[in-house]
C-alpha positions as CSV (number, residue, x, y, z in Angstrom):
1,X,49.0,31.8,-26.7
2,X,50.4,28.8,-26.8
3,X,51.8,29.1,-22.9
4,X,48.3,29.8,-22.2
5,X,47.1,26.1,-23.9
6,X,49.7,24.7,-21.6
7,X,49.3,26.7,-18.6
8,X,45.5,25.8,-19.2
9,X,46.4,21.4,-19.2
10,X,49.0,22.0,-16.1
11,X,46.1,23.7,-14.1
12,X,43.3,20.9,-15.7
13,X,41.5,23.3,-17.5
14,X,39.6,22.3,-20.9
15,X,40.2,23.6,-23.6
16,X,37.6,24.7,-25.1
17,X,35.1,23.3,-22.9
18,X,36.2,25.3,-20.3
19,X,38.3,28.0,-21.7
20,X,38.7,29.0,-25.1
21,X,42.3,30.6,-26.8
22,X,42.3,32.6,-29.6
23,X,46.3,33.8,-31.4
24,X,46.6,35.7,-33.7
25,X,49.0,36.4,-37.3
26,X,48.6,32.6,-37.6
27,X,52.0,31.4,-36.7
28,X,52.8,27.9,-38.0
29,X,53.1,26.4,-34.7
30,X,49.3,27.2,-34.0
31,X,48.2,24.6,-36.2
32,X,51.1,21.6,-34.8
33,X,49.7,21.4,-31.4
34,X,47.1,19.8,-29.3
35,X,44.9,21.2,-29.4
36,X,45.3,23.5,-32.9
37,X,45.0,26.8,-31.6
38,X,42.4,29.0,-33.5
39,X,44.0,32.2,-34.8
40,X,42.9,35.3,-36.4
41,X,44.7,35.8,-39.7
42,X,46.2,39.5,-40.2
43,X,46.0,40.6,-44.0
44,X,49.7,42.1,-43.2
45,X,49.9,42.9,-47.1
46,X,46.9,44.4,-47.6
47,X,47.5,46.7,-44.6
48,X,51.1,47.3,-45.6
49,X,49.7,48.5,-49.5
50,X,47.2,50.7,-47.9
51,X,49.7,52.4,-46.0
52,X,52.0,52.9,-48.5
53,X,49.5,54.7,-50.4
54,X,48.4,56.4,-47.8
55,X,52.0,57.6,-47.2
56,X,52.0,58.4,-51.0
57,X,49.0,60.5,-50.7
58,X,49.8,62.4,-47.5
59,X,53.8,63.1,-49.4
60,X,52.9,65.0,-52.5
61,X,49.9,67.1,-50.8
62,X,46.9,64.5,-52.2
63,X,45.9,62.9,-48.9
64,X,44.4,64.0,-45.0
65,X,43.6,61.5,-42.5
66,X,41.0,58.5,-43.6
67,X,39.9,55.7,-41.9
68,X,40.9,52.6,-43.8
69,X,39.5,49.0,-42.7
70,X,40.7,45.6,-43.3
71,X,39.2,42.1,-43.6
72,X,40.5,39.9,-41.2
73,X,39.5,35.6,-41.2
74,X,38.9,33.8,-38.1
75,X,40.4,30.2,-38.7
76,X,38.7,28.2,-36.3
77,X,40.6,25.3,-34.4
78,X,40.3,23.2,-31.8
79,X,41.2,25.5,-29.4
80,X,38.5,28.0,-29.2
């Protein structure tokens, strides 16, 4: 995403007047440059626990196919 912010200036595109760009897993880089990218946050441990147990579950005969749903943030910046 952050080739896109730059792609966007070269080609005089405004950002976000113009164009808005959204990352995602919140990268520390998103927030060091101009403008601060906005980024949807990925709750990587959360998802990773419910897995496991999941995985747990489905091993010793417990567990069948569920839907499981995670809350993800928006962190708004500049960019979007």
């Amino acid at each position: 995403m952050i080739g896109t912010l730059d792609l966007a200036r070269a080609r005089g595109l405004d950002v976000p007047g113009r164009l808005a760009v959204t990352g995602y897993d919140d990268i520390d880089a998103a927030s060091m440059i101009s403008p601060a990218l906005a980024t949807v946050v990925d709750p990587a441990r959360e998802i990773g626990r419910s897995v496991a147990r999941l995985l747990i579950a489905r091993l010793d005969g417990t567990g069948g196919a569920r839907e499981v749903v995670s809350t993800h943030r928006l962190l708004r910046h500049a960019s979007a």
